[in-house]
C-alpha positions in Angstrom: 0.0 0.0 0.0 1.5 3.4 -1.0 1.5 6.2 1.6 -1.0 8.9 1.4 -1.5 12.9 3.1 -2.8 11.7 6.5 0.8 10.5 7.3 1.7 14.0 7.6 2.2 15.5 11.0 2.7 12.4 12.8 5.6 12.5 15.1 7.5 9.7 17.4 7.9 9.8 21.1 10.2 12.0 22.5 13.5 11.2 23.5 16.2 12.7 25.3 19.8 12.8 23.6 23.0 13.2 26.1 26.6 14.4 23.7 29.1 12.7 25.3 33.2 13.3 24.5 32.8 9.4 23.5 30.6 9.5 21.4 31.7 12.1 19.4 34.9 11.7 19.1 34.2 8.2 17.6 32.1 10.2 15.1 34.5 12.6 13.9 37.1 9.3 13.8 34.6 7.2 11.5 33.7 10.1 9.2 37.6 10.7 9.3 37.4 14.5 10.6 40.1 15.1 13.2 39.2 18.9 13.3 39.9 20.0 16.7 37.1 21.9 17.3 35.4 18.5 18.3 38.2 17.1 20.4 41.1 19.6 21.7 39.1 21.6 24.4 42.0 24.0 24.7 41.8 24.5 21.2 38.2 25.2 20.8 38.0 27.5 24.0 40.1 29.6 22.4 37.7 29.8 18.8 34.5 31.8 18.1 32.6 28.6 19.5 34.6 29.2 22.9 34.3 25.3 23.4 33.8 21.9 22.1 31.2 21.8 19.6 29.9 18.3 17.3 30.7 17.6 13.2 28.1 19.5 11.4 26.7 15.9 10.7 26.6 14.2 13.6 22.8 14.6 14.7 22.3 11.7 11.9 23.5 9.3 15.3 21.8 11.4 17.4 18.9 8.4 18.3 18.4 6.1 21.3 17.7 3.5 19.2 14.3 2.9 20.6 12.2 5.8 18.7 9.3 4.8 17.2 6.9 6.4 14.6 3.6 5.2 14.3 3.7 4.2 10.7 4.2 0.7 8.9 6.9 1.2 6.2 8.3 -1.6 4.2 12.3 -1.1 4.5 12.7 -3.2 0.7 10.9 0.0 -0.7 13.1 2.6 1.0 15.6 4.3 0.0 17.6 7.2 1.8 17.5 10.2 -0.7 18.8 13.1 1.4 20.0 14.5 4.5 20.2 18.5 5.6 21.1 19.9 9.0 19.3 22.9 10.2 21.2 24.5 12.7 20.1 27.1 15.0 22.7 27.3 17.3 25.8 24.4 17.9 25.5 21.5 19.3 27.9 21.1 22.2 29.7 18.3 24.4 27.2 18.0 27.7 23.9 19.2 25.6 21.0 17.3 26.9 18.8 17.7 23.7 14.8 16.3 23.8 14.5 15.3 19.9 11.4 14.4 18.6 10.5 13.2 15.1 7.8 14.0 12.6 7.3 14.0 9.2 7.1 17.0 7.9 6.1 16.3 3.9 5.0 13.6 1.5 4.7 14.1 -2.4 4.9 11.6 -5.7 6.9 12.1 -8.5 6.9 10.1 -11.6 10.7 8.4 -12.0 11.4 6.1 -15.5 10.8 3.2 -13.4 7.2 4.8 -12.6 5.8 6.6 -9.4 7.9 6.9 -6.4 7.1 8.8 -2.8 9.2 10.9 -1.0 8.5 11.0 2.5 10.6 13.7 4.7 11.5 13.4 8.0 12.4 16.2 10.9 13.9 15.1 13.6 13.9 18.6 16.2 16.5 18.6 18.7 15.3 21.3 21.5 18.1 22.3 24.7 16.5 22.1 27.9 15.3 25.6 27.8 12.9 24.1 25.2 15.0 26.5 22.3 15.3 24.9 18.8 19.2 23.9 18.9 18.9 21.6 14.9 16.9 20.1 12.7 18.1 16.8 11.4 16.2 16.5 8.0 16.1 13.1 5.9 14.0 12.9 2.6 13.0 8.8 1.8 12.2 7.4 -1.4 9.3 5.1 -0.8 8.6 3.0 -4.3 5.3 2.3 -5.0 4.3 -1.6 -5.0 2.8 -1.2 -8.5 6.5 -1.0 -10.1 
C-alpha cells in the first residue's frame, strides 16, 4: 500500500539525547574528521565557538535506538535520498537535547521506473530551555508496489 497525506504531521515519542566526548569523538574518527574543534578543548575554547562543539553531521547518530513512529513502512521499498542539517545554534559536548520526530512532507513524483514517494523526515532537537538547537532532516524514497 502506497503512503498517502494523513501521514503528515505524525511524530514519534520524545527522546532525550545526552553528547558525550565518547561519542563524538568516535564520530568525527569514522567520518575521518580530526578537526579540533570536536576534540582539543584547549583548542576550541580559544575559537569563536569558545568550546567543544559536534561535526556539522553528527545529529544523523543522534537516536536512542528505541524511537518509534507510528507508521508501517516496508524497509525493501526505501531508499535514503537526502539529508540536511538545520542548525540554530551548535551542538555542544554535555547538551542534553529532547528530539522528537515527525514528518514534515509527503509528495509523488513520476521516475522512468514509474511513481515513487518521498517522504521527509524532521527530527527537532530542543536544549532544555525548550530553544530549537537543529533540525536533522532526511528525505525517503518510498517506491510504489505497482513497479
Amino acid at each position: 500500500m502506497d503512503l498517502d497525506q494523513s501521514v503528515i504531521g505524525l511524530t514519534s515519542n520524545e527522546y532525550v539525547f545526552e553528547v558525550e566526548r565518547r561519542h563524538v569523538g568516535q564520530f568525527a574518527a569514522a567520518i575521518g574528521d580530526d578537526h579540533p574543534l570536536y576534540t582539543d578543548e584547549e583548542y576550541a575554547n580559544q575559537s569563536a565557538y569558545a568550546g567543544l562543539i559536534v561535526p556539522p553531521t553528527f545529529p544523523i547518530a543522534m537516536n536512542d535506538g528505541k524511537t518509534e513512529m507510528p507508521l508501517d513502512l516496508d524497509q525493501r521499498r526505501m531508499l535514503h535520498g537526502e539529508q540536511e542539517f538545520l542548525y540554530y545554534k551548535p551542538i555542544r559536548i554535555g547538551d542534553r537535547l529532547r528530539c522528537q520526530i515527525k514528518v514534515s512532507d509527503l509528495y509523488d513524483k513520476e521516475g522512468k521506473s514509474g511513481k515513487m514517494q518521498f517522504l521527509k523526515l524532521d527530527t527537532e532537537m530542543k536544549d532544555e530551555t525548550g530553544e530549537l538547537v537543529c533540525i536533522s532532516r532526511m528525505n525517503i524514497v518510498y517506491r510504489s508496489l505497482a513497479n
